[in-house]
N, C-alpha and C positions, 0 to 999 in steps of 0.2 A: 481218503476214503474212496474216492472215484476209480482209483489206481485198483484199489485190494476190491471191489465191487467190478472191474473190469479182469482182471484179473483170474480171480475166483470162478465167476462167471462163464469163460471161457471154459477152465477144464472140467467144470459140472457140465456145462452142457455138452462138451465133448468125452465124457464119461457115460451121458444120458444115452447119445447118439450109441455111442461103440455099444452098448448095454441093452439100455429099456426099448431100444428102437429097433434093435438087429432081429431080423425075419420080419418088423413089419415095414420096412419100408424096400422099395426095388432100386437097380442099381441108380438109378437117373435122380431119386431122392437120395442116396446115400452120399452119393457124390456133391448133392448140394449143399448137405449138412455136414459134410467133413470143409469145403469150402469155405463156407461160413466159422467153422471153429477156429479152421487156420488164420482166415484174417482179424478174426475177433482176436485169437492169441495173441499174434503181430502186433497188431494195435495197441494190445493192451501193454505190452512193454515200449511204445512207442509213446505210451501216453503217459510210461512211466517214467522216457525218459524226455516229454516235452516240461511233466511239472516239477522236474526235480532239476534243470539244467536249464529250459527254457527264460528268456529275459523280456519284458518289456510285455508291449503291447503283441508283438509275433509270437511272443510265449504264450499269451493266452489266448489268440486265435488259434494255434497248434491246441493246445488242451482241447479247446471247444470243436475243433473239427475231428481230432481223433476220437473221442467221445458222439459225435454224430456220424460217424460214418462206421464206430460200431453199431451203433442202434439202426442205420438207416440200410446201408449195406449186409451186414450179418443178420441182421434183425429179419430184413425181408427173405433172405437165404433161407433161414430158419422155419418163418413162414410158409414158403416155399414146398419144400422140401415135406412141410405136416401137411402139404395139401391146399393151402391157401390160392385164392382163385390167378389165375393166370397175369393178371391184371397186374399182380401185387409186384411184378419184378420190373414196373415204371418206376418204383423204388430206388431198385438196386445202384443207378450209374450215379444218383447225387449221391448216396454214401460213399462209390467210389470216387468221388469229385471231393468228397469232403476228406477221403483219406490223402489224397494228393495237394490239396489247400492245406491240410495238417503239416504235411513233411516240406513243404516247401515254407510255410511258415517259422517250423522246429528251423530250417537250415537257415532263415535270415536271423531268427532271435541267436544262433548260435554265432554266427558273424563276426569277426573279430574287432574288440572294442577299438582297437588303436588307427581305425579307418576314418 
């Protein structure tokens, strides 16, 4: 469910951007909000492929950071980008921290069993 909820998610709100948002936002918010779509996308197949492939205990800290560093990272882009106050992009580096603890996690649960 978190997969098709991160997923979905992504190209609605990058539907909303290209769409309901074009002429109100200038180029300095468009460009944060297509940022944010992309990493949200990324992710979301990333988190597609930490819970369908991932093992162990690194498998589900991969799920749970890729799933945090859409929320914290895209999350705060998004905010961003509608205006949210300046402040809000102290956010942004642990989502990217959480995106990094994800892929590094997906690549140890991927690790080959025979080691």
């Amino acid at each position: 469910m978190l997969v098709g909820v991160a997923g979905a998610s992504a190209v609605l709100l990058g539907a909303f951007g290209a769409h309901a948002l074009r002429g109100l936002l200038d180029a300095r918010h468009r460009e944060l909000w297509h940022t944010a779509v992309n990493y949200h996308a990324w992710h979301a197949l990333a988190l597609a492929l930490a819970v369908g492939t991932g093992h162990g205990r690194s498998g589900r800290l991969a799920v749970g950071a890729f799933a945090a560093g859409i929320v914290l990272f895209s999350g705060s882009l998004y905010a961003l980008a509608l205006g949210a106050p300046p402040w809000t992009g102290i956010i942004t580096p642990f989502g990217g921290m959480a995106f990094v603890t994800g892929w590094i996690a997906l690549g140890w649960s991927l690790r080959s069993r025979t080691d």
